[in-house]
C-alpha positions as CSV (number, residue, x, y, z in Angstrom):
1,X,35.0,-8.5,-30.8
2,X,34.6,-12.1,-30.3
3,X,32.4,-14.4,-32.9
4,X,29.1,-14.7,-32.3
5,X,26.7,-17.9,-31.9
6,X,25.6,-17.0,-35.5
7,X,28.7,-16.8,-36.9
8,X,29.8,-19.8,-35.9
9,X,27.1,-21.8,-37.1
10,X,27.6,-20.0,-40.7
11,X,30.9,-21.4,-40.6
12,X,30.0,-24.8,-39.7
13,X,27.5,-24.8,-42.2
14,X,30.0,-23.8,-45.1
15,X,32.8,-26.3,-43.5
16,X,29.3,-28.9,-43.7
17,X,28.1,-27.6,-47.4
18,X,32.2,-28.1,-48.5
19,X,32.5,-31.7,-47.1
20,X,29.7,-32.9,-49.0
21,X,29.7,-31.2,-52.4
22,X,30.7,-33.0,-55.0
23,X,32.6,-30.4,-57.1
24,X,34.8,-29.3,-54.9
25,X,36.0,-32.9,-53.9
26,X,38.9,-34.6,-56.5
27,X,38.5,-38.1,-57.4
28,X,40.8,-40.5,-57.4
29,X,42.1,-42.4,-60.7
30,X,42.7,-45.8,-58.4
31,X,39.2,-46.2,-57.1
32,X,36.6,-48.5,-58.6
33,X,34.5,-45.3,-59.6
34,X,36.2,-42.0,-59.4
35,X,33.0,-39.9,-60.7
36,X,29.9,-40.2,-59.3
37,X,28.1,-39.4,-62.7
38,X,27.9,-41.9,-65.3
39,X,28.9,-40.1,-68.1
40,X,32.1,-38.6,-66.9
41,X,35.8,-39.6,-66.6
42,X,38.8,-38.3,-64.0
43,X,41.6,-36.4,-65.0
44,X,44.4,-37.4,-63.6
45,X,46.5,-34.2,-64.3
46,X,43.6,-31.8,-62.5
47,X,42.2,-34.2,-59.9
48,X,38.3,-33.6,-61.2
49,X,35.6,-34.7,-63.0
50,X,34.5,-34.1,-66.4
51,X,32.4,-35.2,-69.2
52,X,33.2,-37.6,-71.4
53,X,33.7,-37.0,-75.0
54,X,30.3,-36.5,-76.9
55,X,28.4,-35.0,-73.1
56,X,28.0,-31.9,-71.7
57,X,27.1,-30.8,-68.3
58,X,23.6,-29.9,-67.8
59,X,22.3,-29.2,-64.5
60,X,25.4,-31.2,-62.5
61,X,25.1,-34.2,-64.8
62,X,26.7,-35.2,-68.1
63,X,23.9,-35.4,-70.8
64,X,24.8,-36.3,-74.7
65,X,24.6,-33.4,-76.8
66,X,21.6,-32.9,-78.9
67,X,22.5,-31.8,-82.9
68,X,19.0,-31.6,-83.8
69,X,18.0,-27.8,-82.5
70,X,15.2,-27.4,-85.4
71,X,12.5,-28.2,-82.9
72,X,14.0,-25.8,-80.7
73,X,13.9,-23.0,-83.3
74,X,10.8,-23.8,-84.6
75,X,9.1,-23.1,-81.3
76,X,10.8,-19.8,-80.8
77,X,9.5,-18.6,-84.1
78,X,6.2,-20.1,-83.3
79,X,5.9,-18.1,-80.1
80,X,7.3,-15.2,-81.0
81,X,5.0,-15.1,-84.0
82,X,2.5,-15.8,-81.8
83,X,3.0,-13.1,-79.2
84,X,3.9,-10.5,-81.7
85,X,-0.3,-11.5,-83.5
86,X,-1.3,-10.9,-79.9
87,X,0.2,-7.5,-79.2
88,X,-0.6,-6.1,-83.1
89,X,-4.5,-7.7,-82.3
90,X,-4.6,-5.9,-78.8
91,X,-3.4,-2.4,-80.5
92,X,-5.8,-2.7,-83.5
93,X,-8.7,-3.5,-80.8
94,X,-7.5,-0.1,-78.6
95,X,-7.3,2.2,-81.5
96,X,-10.8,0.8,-82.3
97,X,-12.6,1.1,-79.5
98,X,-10.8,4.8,-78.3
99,X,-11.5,6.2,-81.7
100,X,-7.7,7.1,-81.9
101,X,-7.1,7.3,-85.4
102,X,-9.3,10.6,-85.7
103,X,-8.1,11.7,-82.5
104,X,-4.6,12.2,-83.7
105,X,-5.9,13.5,-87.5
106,X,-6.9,16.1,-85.5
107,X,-4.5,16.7,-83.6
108,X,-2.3,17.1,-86.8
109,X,-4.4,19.1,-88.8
110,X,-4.7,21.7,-85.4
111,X,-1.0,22.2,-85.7
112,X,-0.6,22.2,-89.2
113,X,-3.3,24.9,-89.9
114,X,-2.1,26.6,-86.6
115,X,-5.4,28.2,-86.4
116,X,-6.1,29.6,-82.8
117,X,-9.3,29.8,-81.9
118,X,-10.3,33.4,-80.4
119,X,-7.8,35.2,-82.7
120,X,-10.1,38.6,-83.3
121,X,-10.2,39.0,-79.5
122,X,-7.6,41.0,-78.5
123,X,-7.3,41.6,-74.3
124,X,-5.4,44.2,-72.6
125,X,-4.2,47.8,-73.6
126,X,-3.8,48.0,-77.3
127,X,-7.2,48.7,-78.1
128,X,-7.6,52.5,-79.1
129,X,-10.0,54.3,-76.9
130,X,-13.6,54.4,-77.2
131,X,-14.9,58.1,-78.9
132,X,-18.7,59.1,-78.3
């Protein structure tokens, strides 16, 4: 079992994706700029990149952090108001158009009363025999 054409090329291609990422290489506290990012400082004791007091990282770069989340929560309430007026309209509009509100009265007052229709028939052999 030797390694194939195809698994050699995956390797080169992880050995190639490893070279060139940027979180797996340490920076160095010497060089002009460590970090590639602006926003972000070496460590010296870990060898790697981080943000810088006051950013966060946010999609692979150091962004400042945003206290003002009202905007944020406003819209979620918006939408989910929104969606919830949709779904209660699109309900209303079924049970409207299907009639379903006397469907299911019906429906009740059949098994509440728990009349059966055809109840004076009787079929089989309990009926006393016929006498001229």
């Amino acid at each position: 079992m030797g390694l194939r054409t195809v698994d050699i090329a995956a390797i080169l291609l992880n050995l190639a994706y490893c070279a060139y990422s940027e979180h797996i290489l340490s920076c160095n506290v010497s060089s002009p700029e460590p970090c590639p990012g602006e926003n972000e400082v070496c460590v010296q004791k870990t060898g790697q990149c981080v943000c810088k007091a006051g950013f966060v990282l946010v999609d692979d770069n150091c962004a400042p952090e945003s206290e003002d989340t009202s905007s944020h929560t406003a819209t979620i309430v918006i939408v989910t108001l929104f969606t919830l007026a949709l779904l209660i309209c699109g309900i209303v509009l079924v049970f409207r158009k299907y009639d379903l509100v006397n469907h299911i009265r019906q429906r009740i007052n059949m098994r509440r009363n728990n009349d059966v229709m055809y109840e004076d028939v009787m079929i089989g052999q309990d009926d006393p025999p016929l006498s001229p």
